[in-house]
N, C-alpha and C positions, 0 to 999 in steps of 0.2 A: 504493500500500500504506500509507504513512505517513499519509494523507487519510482512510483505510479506520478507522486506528487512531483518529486524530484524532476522528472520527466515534463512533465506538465508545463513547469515555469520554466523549465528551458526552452521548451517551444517558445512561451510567451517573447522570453526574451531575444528568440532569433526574430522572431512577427515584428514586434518593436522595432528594431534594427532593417528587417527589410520595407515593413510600412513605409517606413522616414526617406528610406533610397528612394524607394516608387514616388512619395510625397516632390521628393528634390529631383525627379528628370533622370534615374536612372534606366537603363533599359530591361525587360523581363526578363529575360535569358541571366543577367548579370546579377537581379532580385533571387531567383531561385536558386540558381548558384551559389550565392553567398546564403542562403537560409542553408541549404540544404549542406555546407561545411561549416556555420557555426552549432546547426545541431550534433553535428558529429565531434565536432570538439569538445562541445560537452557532455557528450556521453553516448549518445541515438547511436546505434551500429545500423540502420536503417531510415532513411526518410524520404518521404515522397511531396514534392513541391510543388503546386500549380496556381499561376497566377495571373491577372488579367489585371487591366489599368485599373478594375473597380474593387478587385479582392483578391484573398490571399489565403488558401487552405494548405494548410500542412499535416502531417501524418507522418509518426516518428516512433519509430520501435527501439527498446532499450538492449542489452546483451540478455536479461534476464525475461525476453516476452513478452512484457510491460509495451504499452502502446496507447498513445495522444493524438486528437484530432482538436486542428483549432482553426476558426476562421475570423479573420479579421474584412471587414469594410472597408474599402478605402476614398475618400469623399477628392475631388480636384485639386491638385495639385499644380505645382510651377516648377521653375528651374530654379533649381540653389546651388551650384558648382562646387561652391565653398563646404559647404554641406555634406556633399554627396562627395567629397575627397576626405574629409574626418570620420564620415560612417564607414567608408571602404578601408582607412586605415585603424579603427576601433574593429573591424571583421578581421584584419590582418594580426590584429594582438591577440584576438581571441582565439582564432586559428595558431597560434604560435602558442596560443599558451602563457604570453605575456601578461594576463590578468585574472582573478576570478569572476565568477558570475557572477559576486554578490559585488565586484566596482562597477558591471557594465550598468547597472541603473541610473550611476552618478556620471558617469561617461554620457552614455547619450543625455540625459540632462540636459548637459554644459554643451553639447552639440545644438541641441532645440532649443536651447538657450540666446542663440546667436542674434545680435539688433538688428533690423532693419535699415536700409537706404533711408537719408535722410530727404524730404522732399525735396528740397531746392537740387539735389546733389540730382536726384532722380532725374527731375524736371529738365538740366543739365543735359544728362545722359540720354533722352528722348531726342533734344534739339539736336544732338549728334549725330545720333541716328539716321533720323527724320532727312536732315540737311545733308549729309554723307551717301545717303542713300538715293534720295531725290537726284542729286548731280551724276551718282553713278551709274542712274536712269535715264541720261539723257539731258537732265533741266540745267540750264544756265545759272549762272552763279546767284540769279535775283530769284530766282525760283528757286533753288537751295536755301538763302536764306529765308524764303516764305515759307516753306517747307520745317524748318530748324523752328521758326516761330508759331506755328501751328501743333510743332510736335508738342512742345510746353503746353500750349492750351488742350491738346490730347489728355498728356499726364494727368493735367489737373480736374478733369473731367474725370478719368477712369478712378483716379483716386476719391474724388468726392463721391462716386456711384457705389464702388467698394465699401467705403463708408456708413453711405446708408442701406449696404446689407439688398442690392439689385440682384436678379436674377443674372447669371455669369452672360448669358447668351443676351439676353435683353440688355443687359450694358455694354456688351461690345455692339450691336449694331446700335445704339442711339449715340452712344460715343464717335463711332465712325459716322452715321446721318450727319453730326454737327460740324465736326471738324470738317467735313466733306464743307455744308454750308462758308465755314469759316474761309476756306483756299477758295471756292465760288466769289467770295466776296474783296479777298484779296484781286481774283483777277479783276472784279469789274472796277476797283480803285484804282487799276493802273501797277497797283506795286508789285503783281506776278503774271507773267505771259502764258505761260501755259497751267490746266488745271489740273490737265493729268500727271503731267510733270511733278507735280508740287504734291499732288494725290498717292503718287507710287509708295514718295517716301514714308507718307503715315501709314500708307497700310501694309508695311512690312514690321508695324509692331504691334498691328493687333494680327494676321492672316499665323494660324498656327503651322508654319511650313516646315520646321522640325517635327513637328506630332505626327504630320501627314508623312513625312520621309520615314520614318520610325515605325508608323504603322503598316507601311507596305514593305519594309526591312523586317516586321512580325510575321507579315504573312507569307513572306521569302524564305524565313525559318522554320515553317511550318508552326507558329503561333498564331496559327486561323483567327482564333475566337479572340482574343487580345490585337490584330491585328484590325479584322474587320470593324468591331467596336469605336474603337480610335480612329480609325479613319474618315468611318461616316460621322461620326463626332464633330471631327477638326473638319471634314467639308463642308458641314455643314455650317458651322462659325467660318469659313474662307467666303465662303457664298454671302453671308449676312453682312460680312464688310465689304466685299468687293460690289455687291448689289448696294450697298450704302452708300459708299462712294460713289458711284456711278450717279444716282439720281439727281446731286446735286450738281453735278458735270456733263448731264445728258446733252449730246451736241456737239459738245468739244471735242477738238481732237488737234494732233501735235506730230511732228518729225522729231525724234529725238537724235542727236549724233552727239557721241563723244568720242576724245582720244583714248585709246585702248588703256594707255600708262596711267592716265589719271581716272580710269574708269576703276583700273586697279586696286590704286591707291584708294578711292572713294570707298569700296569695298572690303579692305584691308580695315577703313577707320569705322565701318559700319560692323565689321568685325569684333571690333574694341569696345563700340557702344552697345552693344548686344553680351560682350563680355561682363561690362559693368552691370546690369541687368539681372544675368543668370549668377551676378555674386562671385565671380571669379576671382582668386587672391589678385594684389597687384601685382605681383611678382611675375604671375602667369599671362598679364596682359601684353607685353611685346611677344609671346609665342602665339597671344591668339592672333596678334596682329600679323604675327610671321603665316599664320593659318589660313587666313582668310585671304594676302594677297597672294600666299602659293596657288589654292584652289583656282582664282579667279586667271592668274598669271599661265597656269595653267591648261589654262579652256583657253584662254586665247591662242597662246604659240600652240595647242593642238590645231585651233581653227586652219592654220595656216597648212596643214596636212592632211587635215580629211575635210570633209563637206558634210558632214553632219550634225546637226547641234546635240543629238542625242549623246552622239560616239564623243563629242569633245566634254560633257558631262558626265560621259563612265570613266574617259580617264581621268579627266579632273579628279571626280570624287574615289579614285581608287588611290592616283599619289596622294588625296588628303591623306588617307585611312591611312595609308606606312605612314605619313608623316606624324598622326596622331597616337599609331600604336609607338612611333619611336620616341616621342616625346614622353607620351606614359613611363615607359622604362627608364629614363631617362632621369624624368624628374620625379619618380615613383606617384604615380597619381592616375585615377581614372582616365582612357582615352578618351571615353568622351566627353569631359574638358574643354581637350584640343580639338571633338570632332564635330561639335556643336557650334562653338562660333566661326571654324572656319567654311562650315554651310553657311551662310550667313548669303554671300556673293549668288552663291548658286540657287536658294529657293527661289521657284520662279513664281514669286509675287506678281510681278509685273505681268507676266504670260495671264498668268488666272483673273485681275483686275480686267486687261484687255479680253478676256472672255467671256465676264459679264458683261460689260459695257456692250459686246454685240448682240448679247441675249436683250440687256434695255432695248437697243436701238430695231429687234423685232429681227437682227441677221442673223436666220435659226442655221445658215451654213454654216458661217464663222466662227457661229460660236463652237457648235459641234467640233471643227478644226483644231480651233484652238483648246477650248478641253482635254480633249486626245490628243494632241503633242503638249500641252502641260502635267497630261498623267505621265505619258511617257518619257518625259526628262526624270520625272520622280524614279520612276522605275527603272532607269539608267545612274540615278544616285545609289537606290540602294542593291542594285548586281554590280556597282562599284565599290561599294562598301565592302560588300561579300567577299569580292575578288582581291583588295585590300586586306582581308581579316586572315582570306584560304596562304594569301602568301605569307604573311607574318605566321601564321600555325605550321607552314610547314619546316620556315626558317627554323624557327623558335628553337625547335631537337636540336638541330644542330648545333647552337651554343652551348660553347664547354661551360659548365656552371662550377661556382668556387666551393673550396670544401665543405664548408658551415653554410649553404644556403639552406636554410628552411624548406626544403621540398613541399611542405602542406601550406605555405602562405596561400590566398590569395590571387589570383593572375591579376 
């Protein structure tokens, strides 16, 4: 009985610890994994893991027959980088053995413990965004800063909605409907030329283009049911801001051109404001900036070699994935980190915006087009990801490892 109990709260305490991952943006495959070797560190000679963006069942057998079932709920969640590299380095001590189960309580603690972005500092980091992003779209340097100054009135909108406790999906589209208004109204003042231009760049921080990449990277794994979920989830919030957008810009329309180097660059620094965002130490922030202008730096000099936007997207996102799995090693920390902000360039926000905007305008062709070559760049991020992950697993054996490495860490 005492064996029974014992067993019990070690579940609990692996659920705790992978809850908090799922909470902070880690990926499923990486939740179960790490449940299913901190039960075994504490004692399960058996456990069985299954989990979905919404929950978390575990089932854990002891040496002596003894066996626990626990399910946890898991309610929406964000990106916390900062987060999700102390939870994966609290799995790695518990794995090693580095602590008992009765400090992990006070450990995650002081992890959920962690403060918040300050507003203005947020607010900041939107206009970065917004304006890095907007330019790297195309828009002129006065539509960049319209863009930078709209992201602020974004922030302050999403945060007063949060506030009073909205529905998550009903605040992103009335937040997107406004701000869409607010760039409508810059343009007719004269202070921004184009509307889409200046539109791109908000709606690359509300359209969930990581969830969406991540979800069809689930169902590449064969995590169907976590895949499919998430997916029609996050298209559906893509839909609600990109259809936001669009209404208050129905009409408009725009040539965008930039220089490849400075498109780059834009990208690289839209890199760094989406870093600050998901919480990423400082320390980590010139890698993600290294991140994001590799991917994008990337797709271009492929451009130059093949004719496809698809094919210069699987490479791109396959050098990311070495890049991200090398950094992990490197600087001991989750790869994705590194593999999150340097998507950043590559979601094609702009693709799925201009494929509402033809569904407003009644172009039931266009739009079809464009939908189906914006699913398909997604599906060319993640059989790059894969093809990224198949090389680093096969390298990986063949590094001579040092004598006292920990075999049971953590990957």
């Amino acid at each position: 009985m005492e064996d029974g109990k014992h067993l019990d709260s070690h579940i609990s305490l692996a659920l705790d610890i992978g809850m908090q991952m799922l909470l902070a943006g880690a990926q499923i495959s990486r939740v179960e994994d790490s449940i299913g070797r901190i039960c075994k560190a504490l004692g399960a000679v058996e456990t069985h893991v299954f989990s979905v963006t919404s929950g978390i069942i575990v089932t854990a057998f002891d040496a002596k027959g003894n066996s626990a079932t626990q399910l946890r709920r898991i309610h929406a969640g964000g990106l916390n980088m900062t987060r999700l590299e102390k939870l994966n380095q609290l799995s790695r001590d518990i794995c090693a053995n580095r602590i008992t189960d009765t400090e992990i309580p006070g450990r995650l603690a002081q992890i959920e413990a962690g403060s918040d972005m300050p507003l203005w500092v947020l607010s900041l980091v939107y206009a970065l965004i917004s304006g890095s992003l907007s330019v790297f779209f195309g828009a002129c340097w006065t539509d960049g800063l319209c863009a930078a100054g709209t992201g602020v009135i974004l922030c302050l909108l999403e945060y007063w909605m949060k506030k009073i406790n909205l529905d998550h999906v009903f605040t992103v589209f009335l937040v997107s409907l406004l701000t869409g208004f607010c760039n409508r109204a810059l343009v007719m003042l004269g202070l921004g030329q184009s509307y889409d231009a200046i539109s791109i760049g908000n709606i690359m921080l509300l359209i969930p283009g990581i969830a969406m990449t991540n979800a069809v990277h689930d169902m590449f794994v064969d995590d169907m049911l976590s895949g499919v979920s998430r997916f029609f989830r996050s298209l559906v919030i893509a839909f609600l801001v990109a259809f936001a957008f669009t209404l208050p810009g129905a009409g408009s329309g725009s040539t965008l051109l930039i220089n490849p180097f400075l498109q780059t660059l834009m990208g690289a620094l839209g890199s760094v404001g989406f870093a600050l965002t998901f919480r990423i130490r400082i320390k980590r922030l010139f890698f993600a900036f290294l991140g994001g202008f590799l991917s994008w730096g990337t797709y271009c000099i492929a451009g130059l070699f093949v004719g496809h936007e698809a094919l210069q997207y699987l490479i791109a996102t396959t050098v990311l994935t070495l890049y991200a799995e090398g950094m992990a090693r490197l600087l001991r920390c989750p790869s994705t980190i590194m593999l999150v902000s340097g998507w950043i360039p590559l979601i094609p926000g702009g693709a799925l915006y201009y494929s509402i905007s033809a569904l407003v305008q009644d172009n039931m062709n266009l739009f079809v087009d464009r939908i189906l070559h914006t699913f398909i760049l997604m599906i060319a991020m993640s059989a790059g990801m894969l093809i990224g992950m198949t090389i680093v697993h096969f390298i990986t054996p063949l590094r001579p490892h040092r004598k006292h490495t920990k075999r049971h860490l953590l990957p």
